[in-house]
N, C-alpha and C positions, 0 to 999 in steps of 0.2 A: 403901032398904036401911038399915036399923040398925045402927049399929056397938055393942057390948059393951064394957061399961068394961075388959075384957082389951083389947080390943082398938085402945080408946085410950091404955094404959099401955103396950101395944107399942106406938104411936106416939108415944109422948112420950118413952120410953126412946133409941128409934132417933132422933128430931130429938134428942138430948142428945147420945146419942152421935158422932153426926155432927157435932153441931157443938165438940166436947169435940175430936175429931181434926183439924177443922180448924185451932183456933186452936195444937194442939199443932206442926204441919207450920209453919204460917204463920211460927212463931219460926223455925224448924229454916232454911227458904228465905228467909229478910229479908234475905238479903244484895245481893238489887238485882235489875231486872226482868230483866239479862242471864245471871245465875244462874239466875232461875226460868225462863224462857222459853226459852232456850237451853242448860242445864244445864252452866254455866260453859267452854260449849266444849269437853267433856270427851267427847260420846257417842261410844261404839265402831262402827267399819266397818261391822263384821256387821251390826247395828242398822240403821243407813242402808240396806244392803244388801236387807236383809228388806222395809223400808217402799219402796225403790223396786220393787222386784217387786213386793209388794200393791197397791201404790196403781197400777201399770201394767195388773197384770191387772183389777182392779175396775174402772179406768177405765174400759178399753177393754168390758167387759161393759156397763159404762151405758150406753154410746155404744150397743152393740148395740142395748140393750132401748128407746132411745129417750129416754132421762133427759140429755140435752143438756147440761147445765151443773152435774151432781153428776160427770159422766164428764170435761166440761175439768176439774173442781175435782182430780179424782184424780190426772189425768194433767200437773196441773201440780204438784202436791205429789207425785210422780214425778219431774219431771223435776230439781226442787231440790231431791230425796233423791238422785239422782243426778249432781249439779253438786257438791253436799258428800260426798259418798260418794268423788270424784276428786279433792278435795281434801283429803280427809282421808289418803287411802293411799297417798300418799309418805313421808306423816311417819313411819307406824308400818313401813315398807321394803318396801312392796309398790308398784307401778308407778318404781320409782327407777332 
């Protein structure tokens, strides 16, 4: 396959711009890996919430379909959206 000089100007365009955004964020989050990684401790319930039910039901579909170790990987990033999910909803007055 041949690519068109269009169509390597769209890819030089988009590797610019991708990396034009990256180094833009990269300033924005330098505040330390505990910021970036764990987003200063701040995520909301809901959010947790959301990711322990997805990451419960997907799991447990791997496990179905025989994918053994994508289905523990879900269901244990389940269960520690679910360990921070309980931790988190005292503070904001819910389980208190």
């Amino acid at each position: 396959m041949q690519l068109s000089s269009l169509h390597w100007w769209v890819l030089v365009l988009f590797g610019v711009t991708a990396l034009s955004l990256g180094l833009a964020f990269a300033r924005r989050a330098g505040r330390g890996t505990e910021e970036y990684f764990l987003t200063g401790r701040s995520m909301p319930c809901w959010f947790l919430g959301c990711a322990l039910v997805y990451s419960a039901l997907f799991g447990t579909g791997f496990l179905v379909y025989g994918q053994t170790m994508t289905g523990i990987f879900n269901m244990v990033v389940a269960a520690v959206s679910g360990w921070g999910l309980f931790r988190v909803l005292p503070r904001v007055g819910f389980l208190s």
